[in-house]
TORKOL-4160 file (C-alpha; in steps of 0.2 Angstrom, whole numbers, padded with zeros to 4 digits, m for minus):
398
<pt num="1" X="0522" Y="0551" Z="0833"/>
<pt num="2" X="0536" Y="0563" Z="0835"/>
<pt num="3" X="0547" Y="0563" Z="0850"/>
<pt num="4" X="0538" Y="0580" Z="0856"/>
<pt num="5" X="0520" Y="0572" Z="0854"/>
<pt num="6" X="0515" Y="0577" Z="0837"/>
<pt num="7" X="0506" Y="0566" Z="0826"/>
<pt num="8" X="0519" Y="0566" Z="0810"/>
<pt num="9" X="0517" Y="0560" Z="0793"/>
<pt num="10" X="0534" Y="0562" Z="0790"/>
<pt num="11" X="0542" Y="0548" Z="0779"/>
<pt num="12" X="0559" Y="0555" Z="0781"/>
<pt num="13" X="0561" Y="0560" Z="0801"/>
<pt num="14" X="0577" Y="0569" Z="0805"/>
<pt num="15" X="0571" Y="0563" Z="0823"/>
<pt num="16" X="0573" Y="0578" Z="0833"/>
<pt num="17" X="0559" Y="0588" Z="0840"/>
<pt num="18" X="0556" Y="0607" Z="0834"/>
<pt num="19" X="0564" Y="0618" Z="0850"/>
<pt num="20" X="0551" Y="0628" Z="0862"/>
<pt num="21" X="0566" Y="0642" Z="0856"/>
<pt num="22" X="0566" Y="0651" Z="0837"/>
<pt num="23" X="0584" Y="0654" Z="0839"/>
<pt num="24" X="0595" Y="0646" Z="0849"/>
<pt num="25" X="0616" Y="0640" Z="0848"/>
<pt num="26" X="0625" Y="0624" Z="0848"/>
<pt num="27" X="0640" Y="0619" Z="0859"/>
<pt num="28" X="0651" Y="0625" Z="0844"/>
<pt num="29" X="0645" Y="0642" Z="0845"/>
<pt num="30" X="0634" Y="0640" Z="0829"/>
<pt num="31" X="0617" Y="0651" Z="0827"/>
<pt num="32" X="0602" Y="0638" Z="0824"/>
<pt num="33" X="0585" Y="0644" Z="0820"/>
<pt num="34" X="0568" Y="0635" Z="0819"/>
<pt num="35" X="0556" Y="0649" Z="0815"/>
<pt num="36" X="0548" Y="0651" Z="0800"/>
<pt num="37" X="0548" Y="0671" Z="0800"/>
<pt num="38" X="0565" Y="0673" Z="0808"/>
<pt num="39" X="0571" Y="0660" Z="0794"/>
<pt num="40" X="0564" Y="0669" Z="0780"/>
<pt num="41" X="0570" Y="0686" Z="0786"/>
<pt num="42" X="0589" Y="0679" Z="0786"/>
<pt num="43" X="0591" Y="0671" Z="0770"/>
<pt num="44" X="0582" Y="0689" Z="0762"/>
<pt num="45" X="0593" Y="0701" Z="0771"/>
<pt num="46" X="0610" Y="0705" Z="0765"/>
<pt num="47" X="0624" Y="0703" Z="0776"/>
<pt num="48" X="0627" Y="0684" Z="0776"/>
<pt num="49" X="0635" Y="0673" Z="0761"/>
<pt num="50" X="0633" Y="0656" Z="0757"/>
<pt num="51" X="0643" Y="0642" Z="0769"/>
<pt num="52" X="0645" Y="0624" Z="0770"/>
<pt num="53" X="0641" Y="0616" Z="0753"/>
<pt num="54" X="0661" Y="0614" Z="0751"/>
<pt num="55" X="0662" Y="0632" Z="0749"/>
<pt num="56" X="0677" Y="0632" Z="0761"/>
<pt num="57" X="0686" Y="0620" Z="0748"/>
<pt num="58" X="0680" Y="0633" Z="0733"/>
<pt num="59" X="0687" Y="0648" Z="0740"/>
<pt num="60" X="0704" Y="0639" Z="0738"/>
<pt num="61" X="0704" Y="0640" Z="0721"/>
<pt num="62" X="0714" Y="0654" Z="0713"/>
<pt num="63" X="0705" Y="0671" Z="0710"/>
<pt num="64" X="0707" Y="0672" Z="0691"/>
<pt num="65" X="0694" Y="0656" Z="0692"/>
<pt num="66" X="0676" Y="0660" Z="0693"/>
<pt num="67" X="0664" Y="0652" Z="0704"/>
<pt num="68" X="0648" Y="0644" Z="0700"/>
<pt num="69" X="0636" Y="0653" Z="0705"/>
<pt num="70" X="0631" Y="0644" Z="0721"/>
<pt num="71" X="0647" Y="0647" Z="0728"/>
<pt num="72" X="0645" Y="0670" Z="0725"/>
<pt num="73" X="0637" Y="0682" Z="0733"/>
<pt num="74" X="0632" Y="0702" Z="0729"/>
<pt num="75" X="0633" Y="0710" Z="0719"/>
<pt num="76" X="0641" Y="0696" Z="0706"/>
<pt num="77" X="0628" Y="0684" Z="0711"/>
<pt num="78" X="0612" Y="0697" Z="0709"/>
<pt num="79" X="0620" Y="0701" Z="0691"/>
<pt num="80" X="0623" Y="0681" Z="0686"/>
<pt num="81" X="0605" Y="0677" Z="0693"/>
<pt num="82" X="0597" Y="0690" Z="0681"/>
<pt num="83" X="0606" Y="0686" Z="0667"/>
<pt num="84" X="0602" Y="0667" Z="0669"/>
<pt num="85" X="0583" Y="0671" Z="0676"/>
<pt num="86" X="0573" Y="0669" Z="0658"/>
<pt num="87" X="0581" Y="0650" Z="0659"/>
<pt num="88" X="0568" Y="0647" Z="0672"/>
<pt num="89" X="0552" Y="0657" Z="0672"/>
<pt num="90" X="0536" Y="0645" Z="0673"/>
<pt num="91" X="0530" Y="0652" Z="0655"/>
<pt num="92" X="0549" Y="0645" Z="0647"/>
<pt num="93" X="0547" Y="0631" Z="0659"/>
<pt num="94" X="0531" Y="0627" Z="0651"/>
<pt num="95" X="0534" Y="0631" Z="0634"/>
<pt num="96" X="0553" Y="0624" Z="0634"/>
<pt num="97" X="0553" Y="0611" Z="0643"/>
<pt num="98" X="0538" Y="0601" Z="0645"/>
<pt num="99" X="0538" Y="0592" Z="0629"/>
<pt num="100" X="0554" Y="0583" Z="0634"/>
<pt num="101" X="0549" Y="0580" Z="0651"/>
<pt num="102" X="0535" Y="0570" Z="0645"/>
<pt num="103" X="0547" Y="0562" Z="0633"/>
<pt num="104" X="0557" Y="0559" Z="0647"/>
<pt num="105" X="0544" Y="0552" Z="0657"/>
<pt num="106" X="0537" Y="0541" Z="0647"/>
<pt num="107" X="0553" Y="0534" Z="0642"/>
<pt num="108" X="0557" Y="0529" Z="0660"/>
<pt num="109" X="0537" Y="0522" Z="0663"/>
<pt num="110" X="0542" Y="0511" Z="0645"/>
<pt num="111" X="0560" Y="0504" Z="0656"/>
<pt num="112" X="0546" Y="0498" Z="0670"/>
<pt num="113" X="0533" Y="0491" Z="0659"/>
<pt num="114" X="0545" Y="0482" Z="0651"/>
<pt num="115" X="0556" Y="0475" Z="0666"/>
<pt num="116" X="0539" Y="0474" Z="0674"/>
<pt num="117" X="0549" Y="0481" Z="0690"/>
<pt num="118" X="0562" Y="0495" Z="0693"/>
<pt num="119" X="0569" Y="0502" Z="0708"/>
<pt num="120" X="0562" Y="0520" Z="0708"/>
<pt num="121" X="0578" Y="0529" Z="0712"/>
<pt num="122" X="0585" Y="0523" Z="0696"/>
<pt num="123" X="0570" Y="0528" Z="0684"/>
<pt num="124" X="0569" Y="0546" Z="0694"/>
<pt num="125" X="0589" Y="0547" Z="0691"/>
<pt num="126" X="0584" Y="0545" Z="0673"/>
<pt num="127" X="0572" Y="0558" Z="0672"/>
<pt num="128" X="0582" Y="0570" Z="0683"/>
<pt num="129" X="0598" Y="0570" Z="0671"/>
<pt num="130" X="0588" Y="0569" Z="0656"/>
<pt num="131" X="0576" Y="0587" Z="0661"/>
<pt num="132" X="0593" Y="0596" Z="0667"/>
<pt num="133" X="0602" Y="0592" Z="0653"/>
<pt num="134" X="0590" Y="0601" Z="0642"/>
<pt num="135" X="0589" Y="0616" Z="0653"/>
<pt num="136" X="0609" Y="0616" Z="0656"/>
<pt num="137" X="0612" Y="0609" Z="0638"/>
<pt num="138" X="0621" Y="0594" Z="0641"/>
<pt num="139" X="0614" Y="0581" Z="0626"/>
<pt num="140" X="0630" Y="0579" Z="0617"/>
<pt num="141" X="0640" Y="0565" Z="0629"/>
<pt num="142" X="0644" Y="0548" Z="0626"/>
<pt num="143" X="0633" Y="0534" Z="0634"/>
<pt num="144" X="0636" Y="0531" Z="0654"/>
<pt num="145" X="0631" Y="0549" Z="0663"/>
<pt num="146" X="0622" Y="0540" Z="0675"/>
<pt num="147" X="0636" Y="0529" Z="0682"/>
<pt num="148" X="0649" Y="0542" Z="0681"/>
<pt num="149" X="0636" Y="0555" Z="0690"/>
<pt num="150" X="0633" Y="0541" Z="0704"/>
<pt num="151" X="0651" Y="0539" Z="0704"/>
<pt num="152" X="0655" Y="0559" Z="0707"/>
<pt num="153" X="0636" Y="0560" Z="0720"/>
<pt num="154" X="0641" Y="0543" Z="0730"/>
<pt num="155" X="0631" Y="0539" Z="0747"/>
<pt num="156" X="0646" Y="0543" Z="0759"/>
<pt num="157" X="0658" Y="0559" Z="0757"/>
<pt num="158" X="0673" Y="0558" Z="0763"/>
<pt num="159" X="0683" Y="0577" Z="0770"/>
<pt num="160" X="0695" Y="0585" Z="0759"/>
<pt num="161" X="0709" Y="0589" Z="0761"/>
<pt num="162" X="0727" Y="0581" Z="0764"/>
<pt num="163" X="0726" Y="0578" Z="0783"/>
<pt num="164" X="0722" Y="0559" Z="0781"/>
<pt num="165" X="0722" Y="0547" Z="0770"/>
<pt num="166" X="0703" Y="0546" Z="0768"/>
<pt num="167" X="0705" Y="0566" Z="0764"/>
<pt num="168" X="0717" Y="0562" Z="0751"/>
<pt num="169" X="0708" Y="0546" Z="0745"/>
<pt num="170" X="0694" Y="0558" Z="0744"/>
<pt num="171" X="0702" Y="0570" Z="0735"/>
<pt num="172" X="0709" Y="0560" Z="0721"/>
<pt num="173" X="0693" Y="0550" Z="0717"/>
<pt num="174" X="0684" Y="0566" Z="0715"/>
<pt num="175" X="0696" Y="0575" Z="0704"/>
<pt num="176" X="0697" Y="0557" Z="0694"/>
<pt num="177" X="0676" Y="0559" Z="0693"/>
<pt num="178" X="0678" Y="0577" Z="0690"/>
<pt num="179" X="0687" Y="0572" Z="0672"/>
<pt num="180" X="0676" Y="0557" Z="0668"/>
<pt num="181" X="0663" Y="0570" Z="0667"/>
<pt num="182" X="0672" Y="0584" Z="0658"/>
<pt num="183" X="0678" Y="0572" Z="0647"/>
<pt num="184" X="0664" Y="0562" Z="0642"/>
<pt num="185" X="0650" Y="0576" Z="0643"/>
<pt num="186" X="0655" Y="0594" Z="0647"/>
<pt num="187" X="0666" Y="0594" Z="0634"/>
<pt num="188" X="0656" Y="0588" Z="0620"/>
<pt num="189" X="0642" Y="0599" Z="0624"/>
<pt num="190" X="0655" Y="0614" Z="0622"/>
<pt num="191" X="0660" Y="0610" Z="0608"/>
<pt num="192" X="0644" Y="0608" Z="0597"/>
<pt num="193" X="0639" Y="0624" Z="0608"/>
<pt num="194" X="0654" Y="0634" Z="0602"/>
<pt num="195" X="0648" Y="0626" Z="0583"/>
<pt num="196" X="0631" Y="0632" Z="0585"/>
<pt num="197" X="0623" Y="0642" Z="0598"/>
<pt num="198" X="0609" Y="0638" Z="0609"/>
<pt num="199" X="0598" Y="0645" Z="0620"/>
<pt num="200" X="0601" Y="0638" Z="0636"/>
<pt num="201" X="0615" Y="0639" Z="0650"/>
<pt num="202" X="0630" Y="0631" Z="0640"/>
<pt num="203" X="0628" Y="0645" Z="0628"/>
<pt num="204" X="0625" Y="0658" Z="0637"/>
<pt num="205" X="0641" Y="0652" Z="0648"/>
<pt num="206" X="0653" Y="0652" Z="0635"/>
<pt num="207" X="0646" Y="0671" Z="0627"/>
<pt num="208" X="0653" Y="0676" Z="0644"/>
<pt num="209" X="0668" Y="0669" Z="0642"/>
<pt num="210" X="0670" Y="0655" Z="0655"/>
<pt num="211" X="0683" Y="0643" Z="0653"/>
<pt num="212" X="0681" Y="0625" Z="0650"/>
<pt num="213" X="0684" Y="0623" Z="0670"/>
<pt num="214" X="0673" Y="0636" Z="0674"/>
<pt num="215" X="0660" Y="0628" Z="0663"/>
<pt num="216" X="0661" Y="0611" Z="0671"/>
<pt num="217" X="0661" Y="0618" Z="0688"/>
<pt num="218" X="0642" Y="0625" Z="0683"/>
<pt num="219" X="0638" Y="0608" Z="0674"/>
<pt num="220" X="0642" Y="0600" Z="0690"/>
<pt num="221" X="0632" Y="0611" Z="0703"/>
<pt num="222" X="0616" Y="0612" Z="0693"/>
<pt num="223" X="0619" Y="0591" Z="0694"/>
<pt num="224" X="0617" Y="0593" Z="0711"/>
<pt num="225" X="0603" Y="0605" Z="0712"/>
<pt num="226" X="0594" Y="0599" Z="0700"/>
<pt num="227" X="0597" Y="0578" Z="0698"/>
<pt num="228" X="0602" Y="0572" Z="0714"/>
<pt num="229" X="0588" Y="0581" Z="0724"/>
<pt num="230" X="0574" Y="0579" Z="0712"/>
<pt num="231" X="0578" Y="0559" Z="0713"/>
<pt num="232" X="0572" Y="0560" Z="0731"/>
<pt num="233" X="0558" Y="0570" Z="0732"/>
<pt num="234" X="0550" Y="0559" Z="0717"/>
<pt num="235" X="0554" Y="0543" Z="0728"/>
<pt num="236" X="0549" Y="0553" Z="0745"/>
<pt num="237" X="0535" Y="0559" Z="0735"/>
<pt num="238" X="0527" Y="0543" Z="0728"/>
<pt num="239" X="0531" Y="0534" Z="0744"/>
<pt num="240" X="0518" Y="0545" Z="0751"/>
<pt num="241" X="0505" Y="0541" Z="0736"/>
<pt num="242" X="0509" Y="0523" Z="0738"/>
<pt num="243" X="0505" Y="0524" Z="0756"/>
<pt num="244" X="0490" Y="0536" Z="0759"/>
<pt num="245" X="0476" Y="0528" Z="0748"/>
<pt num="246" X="0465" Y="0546" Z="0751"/>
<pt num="247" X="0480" Y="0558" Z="0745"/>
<pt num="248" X="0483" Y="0546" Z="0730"/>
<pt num="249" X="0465" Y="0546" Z="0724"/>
<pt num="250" X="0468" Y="0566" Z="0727"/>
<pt num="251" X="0482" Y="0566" Z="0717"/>
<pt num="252" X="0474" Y="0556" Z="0702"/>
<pt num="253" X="0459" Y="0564" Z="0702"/>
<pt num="254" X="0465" Y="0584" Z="0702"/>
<pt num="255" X="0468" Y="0594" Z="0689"/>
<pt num="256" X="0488" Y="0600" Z="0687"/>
<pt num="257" X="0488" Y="0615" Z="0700"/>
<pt num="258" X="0480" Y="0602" Z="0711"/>
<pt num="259" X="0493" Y="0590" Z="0711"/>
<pt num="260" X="0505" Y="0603" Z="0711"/>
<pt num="261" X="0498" Y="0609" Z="0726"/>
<pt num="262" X="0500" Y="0592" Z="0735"/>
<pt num="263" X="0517" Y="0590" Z="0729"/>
<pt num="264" X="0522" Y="0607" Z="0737"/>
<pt num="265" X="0512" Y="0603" Z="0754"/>
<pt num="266" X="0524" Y="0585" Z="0753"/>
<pt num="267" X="0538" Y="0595" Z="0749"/>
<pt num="268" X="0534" Y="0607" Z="0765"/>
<pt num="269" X="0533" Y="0592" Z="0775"/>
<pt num="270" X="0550" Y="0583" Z="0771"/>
<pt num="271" X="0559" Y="0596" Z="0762"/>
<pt num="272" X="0574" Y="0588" Z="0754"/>
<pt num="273" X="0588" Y="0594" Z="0760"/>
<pt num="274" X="0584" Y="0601" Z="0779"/>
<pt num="275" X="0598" Y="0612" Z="0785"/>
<pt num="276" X="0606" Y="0628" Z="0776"/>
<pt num="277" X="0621" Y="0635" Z="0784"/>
<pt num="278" X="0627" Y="0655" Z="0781"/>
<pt num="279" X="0641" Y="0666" Z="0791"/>
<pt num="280" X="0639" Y="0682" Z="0795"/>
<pt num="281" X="0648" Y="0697" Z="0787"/>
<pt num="282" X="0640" Y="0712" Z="0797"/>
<pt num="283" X="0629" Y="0710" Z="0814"/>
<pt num="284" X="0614" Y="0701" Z="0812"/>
<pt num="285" X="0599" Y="0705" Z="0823"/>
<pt num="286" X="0587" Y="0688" Z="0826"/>
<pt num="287" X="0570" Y="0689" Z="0835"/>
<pt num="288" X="0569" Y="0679" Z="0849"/>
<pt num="289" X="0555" Y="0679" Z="0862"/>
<pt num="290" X="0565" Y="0686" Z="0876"/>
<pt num="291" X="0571" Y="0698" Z="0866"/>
<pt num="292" X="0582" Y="0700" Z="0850"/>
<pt num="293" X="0599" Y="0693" Z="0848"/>
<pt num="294" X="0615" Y="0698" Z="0838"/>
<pt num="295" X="0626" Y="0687" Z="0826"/>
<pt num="296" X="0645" Y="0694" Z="0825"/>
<pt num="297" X="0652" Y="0696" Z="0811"/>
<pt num="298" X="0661" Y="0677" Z="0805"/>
<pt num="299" X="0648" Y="0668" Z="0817"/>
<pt num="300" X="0639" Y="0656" Z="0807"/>
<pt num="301" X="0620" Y="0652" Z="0806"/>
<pt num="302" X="0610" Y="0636" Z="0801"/>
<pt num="303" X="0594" Y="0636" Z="0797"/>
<pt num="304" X="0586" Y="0621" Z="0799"/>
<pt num="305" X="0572" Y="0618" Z="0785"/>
<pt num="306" X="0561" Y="0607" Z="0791"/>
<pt num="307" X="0559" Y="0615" Z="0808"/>
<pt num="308" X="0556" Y="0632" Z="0799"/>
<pt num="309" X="0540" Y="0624" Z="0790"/>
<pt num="310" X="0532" Y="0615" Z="0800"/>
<pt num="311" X="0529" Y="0632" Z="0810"/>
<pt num="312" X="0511" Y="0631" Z="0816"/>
<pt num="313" X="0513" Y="0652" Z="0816"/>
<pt num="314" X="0517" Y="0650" Z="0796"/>
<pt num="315" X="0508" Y="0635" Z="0791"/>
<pt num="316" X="0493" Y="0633" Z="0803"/>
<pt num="317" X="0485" Y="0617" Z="0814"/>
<pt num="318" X="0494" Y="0599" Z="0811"/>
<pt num="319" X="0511" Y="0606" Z="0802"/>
<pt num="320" X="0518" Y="0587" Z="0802"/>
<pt num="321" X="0504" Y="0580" Z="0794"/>
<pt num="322" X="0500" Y="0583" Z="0774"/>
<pt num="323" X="0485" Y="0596" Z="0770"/>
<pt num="324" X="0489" Y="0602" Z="0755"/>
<pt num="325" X="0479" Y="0619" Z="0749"/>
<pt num="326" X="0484" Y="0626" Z="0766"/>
<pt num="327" X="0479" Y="0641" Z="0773"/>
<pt num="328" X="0492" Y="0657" Z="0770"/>
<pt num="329" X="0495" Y="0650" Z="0754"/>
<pt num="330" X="0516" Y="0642" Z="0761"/>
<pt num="331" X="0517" Y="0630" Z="0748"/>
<pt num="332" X="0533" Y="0623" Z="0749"/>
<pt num="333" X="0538" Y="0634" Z="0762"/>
<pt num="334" X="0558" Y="0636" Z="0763"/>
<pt num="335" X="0563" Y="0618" Z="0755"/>
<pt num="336" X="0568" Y="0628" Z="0741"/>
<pt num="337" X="0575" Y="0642" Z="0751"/>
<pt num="338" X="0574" Y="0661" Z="0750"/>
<pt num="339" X="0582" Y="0679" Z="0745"/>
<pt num="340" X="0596" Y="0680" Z="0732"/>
<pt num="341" X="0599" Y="0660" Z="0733"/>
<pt num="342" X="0582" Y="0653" Z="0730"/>
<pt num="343" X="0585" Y="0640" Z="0719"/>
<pt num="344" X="0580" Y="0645" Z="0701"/>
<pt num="345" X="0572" Y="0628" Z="0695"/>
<pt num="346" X="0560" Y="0626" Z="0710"/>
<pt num="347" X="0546" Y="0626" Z="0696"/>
<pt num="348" X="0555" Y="0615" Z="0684"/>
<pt num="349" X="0558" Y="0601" Z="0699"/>
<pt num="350" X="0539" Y="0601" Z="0704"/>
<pt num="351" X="0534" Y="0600" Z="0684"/>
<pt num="352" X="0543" Y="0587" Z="0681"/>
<pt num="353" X="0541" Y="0576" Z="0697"/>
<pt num="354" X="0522" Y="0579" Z="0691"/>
<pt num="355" X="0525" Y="0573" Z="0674"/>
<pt num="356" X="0533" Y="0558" Z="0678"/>
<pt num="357" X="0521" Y="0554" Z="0693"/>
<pt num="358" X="0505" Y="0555" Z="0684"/>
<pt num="359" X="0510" Y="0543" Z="0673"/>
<pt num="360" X="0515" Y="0532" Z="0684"/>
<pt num="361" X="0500" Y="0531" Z="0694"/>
<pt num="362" X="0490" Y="0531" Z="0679"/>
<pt num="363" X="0498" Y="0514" Z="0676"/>
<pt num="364" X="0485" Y="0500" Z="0681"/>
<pt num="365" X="0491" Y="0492" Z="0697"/>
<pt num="366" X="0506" Y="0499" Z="0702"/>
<pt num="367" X="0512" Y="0495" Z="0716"/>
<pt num="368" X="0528" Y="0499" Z="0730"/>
<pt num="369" X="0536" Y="0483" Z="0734"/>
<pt num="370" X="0552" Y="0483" Z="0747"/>
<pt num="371" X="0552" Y="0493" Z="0763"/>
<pt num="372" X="0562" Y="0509" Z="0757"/>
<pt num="373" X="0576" Y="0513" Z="0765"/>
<pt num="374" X="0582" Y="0530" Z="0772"/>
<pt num="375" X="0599" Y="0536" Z="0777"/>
<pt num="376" X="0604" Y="0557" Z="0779"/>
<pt num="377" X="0617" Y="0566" Z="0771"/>
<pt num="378" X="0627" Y="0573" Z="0787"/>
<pt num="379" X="0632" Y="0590" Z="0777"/>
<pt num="380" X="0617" Y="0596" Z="0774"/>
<pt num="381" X="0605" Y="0583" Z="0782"/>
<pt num="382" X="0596" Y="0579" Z="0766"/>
<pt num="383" X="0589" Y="0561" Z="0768"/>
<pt num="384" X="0592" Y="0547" Z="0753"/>
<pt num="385" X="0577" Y="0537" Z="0749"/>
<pt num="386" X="0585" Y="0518" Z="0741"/>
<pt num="387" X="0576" Y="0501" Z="0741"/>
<pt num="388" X="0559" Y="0509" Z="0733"/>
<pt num="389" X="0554" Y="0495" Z="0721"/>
<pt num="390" X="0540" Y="0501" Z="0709"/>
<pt num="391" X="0532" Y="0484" Z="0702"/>
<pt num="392" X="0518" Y="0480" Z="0689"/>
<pt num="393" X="0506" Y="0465" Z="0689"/>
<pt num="394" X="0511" Y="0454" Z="0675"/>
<pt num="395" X="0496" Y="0460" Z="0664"/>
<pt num="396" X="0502" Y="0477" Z="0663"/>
<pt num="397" X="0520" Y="0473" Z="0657"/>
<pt num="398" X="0526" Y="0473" Z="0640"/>
């Protein structure tokens, strides 16, 4: 039960209730909104750009320097997403990139059967990096990603900046990370890119002209879209399978579109990260029930994700409990946000989740052991999902 009521089958509750009120502000002056539609409408419509998300800290850098592309807006951002849409289309994602998801896949099912047990977080890290450095083009480093991935992604963030000695402890540890992973990985991919082309982002990077700094700084920001939050939904997803024995005989029993469609309905439900945050470059006009209201220009909005879809007017009856094949056709609502900054790999993130999570519940026995663990990324409120052991009985090891 939620603390309004509901009934929730929420794994990962953020622990607030969804507000009576589609817009409303915080004691800071900040813009929240709930609503589904309202939502939607403001992260479609020009006049906003991207905040949070360290973008405060990347507009510090010098001008000459591009930013990735999470960081632009306008027309910049518009040109570089049509540029780098063909990377990410479901026909390329299919044709591309299945095969070595389900190389990837079953590599990572061959490190359970063999240890017989595996925390889940580790084995979906493994398939995360593996599947985004085929798309980005990162297969050329030495031995370690992981760590030094975990190193530059850890579970607590410090602030930057030189106003304390945690800012500046924080600071130096990421530049030192920042090298480990230009050195070690960026670099080499660059060079056998600048040997031979390919067709994927490294390639099409350098052909712009990006630096080597520039090119890290992409590297680094797909990582985040595309490893770090893909580890969590596999672990939030199978948390679910492991615990519903009806939507896991669903799961098994459906053809692909159906098990994509219950992944989207749990990716609704407990979208990964569960707050995006804009400011406002011209007046904003929200719907309210009382009538509209107006964001200034250099006020800031957060949208809050998972209030946004579980919106009984979007999603219909019961929107905290898991009914995939929902009316309206949602899928995965907002988690993967909207407009110019929907995030490009959306389809890529559920394939592969799908790949991996088939075979493992194809295994015989598998099973969840340990109480999983969740903690919540203040930033962006994205939850972390740690201490989900998968385990085989001893027949189906080796």
């Amino acid at each position: 039960m939620t603390q309004d009521g509901q009934v929730s089958a929420r794994k990962a509750d953020r622990g607030r209730p969804r507000p009576a009120c589609p817009v409303g502000r915080a004691a800071d002056g900040t813009w929240q909104v709930h609503d589904f539609a309202v939502a939607r409408a403001l992260l479609r419509a020009p006049g906003t750009v991207q905040a949070g998300l360290g973008v405060e800290t990347v507009e510090k850098l010098p001008p000459r320097v591009r930013r990735p592309v999470l960081y632009r807006d306008g027309p910049e951002h518009r040109e570089h997403r049509r540029q780098t849409a063909r990377y990410f289309t479901p026909r390329r994602v299919d044709e591309h990139y299945r095969e070595p998801m389900v190389r990837i896949a079953e590599e990572q099912v061959a490190i359970l059967r063999s240890a017989g047990e595996a925390p889940l977080s580790d084995l979906a890290f493994g398939l995360a990096i593996g599947v985004v450095g085929e798309v980005v083009g990162l297969r050329y480093g030495g031995p370690g990603i992981r760590r030094r991935l975990e190193r530059f992604f850890p579970e607590e963030f410090g602030e930057p900046g030189l106003t304390s000695v945690r800012g500046l402890y924080w600071l130096v540890r990421q530049n030192v990370n920042w090298l480990r992973i230009h050195l070690a990985d960026v670099r080499p991919a660059i060079r056998a890119h600048r040997r031979r082309a390919h067709d994927d982002l490294i390639s099409h990077l350098l052909a712009e002209g990006c630096s080597d700094v520039e090119i890290l700084g992409e590297c680094l920001t797909f990582a985040a879209a595309g490893m770090v939050t893909t580890r969590e939904f596999v672990c939030l997803a199978a948390w679910h399978l492991f615990s519903d024995a009806e939507l896991l005989h669903r799961y098994r029993t459906a053809d692909e579109a159906g098990r994509l469609a219950v992944l989207e309905e749990l990716l609704r439900l407990e979208p990964v990260i569960g707050r995006l945050r804009r400011r406002a470059t011209e007046s904003l006009e929200l719907s309210c029930p009382d009538g509209p209201v107006t964001v200034c220009p250099g006020e800031y909005v957060e949208v809050h994700l998972d209030d946004a879809n579980a919106d009984p007017q979007a999603v219909g009856e019961n929107p905290l409990l898991v009914r995939p094949h929902r009316a309206g056709a949602v899928g995965a609502g907002l988690s993967f946000g909207d407009g110019p900054h929907r995030c490009p790999g959306a389809h890529v993130a559920l394939l592969e989740t799908d790949v991996f999570l088939s075979r493992l519940f194809a295994l015989d026995g598998v099973r969840m052991s340990g109480k999983p663990r969740v903690a919540f990324q203040k930033a962006i409120d994205g939850y972390e999902i740690r201490d989900l052991t998968v385990a085989l009985p001893r027949a189906g090891r080796g």
